[in-house]
N, C-alpha and C positions, 0 to 999 in steps of 0.2 A: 492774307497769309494766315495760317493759322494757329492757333496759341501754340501746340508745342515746336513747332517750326521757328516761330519766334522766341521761345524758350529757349532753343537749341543755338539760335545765333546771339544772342546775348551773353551763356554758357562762354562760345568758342570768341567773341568780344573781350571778352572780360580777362580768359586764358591767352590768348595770343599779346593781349595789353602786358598781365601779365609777364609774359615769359619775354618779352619783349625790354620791359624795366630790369630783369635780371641778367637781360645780354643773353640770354640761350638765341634767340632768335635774329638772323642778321649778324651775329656776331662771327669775326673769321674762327675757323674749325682750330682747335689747340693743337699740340702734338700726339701722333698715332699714342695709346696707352703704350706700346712696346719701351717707350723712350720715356715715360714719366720715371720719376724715382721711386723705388720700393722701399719701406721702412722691415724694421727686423718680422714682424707682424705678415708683410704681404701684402701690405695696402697698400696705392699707390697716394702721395703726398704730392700737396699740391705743387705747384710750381712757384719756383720764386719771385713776386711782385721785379717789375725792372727797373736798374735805377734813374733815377732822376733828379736834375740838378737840385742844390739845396732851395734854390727859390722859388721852384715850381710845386714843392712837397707841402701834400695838402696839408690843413691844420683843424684842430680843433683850438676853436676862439677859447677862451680865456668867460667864464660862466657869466654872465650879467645877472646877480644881486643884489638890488638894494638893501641898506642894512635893515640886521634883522631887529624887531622889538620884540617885548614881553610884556603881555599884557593881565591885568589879573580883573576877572569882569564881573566876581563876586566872594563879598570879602568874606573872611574867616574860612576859608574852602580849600586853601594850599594849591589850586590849582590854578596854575597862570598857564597864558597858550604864547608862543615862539610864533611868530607869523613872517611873510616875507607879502612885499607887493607882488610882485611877480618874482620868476626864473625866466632867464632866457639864454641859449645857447645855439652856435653855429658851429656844422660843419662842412661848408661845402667843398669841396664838391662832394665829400662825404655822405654818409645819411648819418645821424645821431641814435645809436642805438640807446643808451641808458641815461638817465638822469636821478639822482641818488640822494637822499638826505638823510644825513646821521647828525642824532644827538647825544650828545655823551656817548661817543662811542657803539651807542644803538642804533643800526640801519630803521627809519619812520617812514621812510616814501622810497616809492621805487617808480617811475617814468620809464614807458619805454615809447621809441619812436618807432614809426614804420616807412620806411624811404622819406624820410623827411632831412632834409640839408639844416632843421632849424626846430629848435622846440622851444614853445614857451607856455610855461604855466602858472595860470593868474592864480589871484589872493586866495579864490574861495577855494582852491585846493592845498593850501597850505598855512595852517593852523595846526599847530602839536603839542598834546600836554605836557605840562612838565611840572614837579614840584618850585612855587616859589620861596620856602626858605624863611625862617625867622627872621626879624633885624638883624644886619651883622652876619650873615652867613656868610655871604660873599667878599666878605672883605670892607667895604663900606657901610657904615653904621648907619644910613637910612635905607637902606636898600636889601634885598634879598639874597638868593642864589644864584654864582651865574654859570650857563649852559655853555660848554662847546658845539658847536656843530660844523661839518663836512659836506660841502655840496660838490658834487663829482659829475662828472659826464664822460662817456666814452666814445668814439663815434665808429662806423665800419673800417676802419685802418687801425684800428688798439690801439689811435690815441687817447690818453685819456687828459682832462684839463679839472682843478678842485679850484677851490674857493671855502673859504673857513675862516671862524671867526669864532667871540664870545658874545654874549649877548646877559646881559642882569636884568633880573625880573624884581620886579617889587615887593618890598615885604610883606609880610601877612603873618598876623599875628595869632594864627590857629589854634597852636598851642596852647599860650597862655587863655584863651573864648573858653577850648576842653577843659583847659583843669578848674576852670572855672565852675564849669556845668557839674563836671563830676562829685566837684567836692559840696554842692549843694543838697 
């Protein structure tokens, strides 16, 4: 056979796989367009998902986070990193579109899935700076600053499921090192 013939079927492989994982292909034909609904626009708007008893309705799982620490890996430096072991999240029969992590209020990661029922992302992709904070910043007088953060996921049905927590990082005495330096 020869190479672009074989090109060519790999191509129409790949696309029929494709269009096959999105239900275009094998799937029964919807209603003629005459009978969709039209929005004020002109566009016709999808059709309504059907209902389905409450115990059949897909879910997204509830995020699996271990908790999070704060690490500081060099002192005098104010910057400590927030780490997780892992993320992990399900949505089956769903795919898991997004997985999201905010600290302080600041989106830091964004995860996206691709027809996957399941996402999981190990440690070495989740490390984030953050300021650690004089003694006493946080509230306890050995300790630092402490970070909120949000971890979200959404899956292909807009559900979405969070997971959130605080997390205190160690003090660091930066501060008082600088004025130190300076005033010499």
């Amino acid at each position: 056979m020869s190479l672009p013939l074989r090109i060519s079927f790999v191509f129409l492989s790949i696309l029929t796989a494709l269009l096959m994982a999105w239900g275009v292909v094998g799937a029964e034909p919807g209603p003629p367009a005459a009978f969709l609904p039209v929005t004020a626009q002109g566009a016709p708007t999808p059709m309504p998902l059907p209902n389905r008893p409450g115990g059949l309705a897909p879910d997204l799982s509830t995020i699996d986070s271990p908790a999070a620490g704060c690490a500081l890996p060099k002192a005098h430096t104010d910057a400590c990193y927030v780490t997780w072991s892992y993320l992990y999240a399900t949505a089956d029969p769903n795919y898991v579109i997004t997985m999201t992590v905010n600290i302080d209020g600041k989106n830091r990661a964004r995860f996206g899935g691709f027809f996957q029922t399941s996402v999981y992302i190990p440690s070495e992709m989740l490390s984030f700076r953050v300021p650690c904070g004089m003694a006493g910043s946080g509230g306890d007088p050995g300790l630092g600053s402490n970070h909120s953060y949000i971890i979200s996921g959404r899956d292909s049905a807009g559900l979405v499921s969070t997971n959130s927590g605080t997390v205190t990082c160690p003090a660091d005495d930066f501060l008082h090192v600088y004025l130190t330096v300076v005033r010499k």
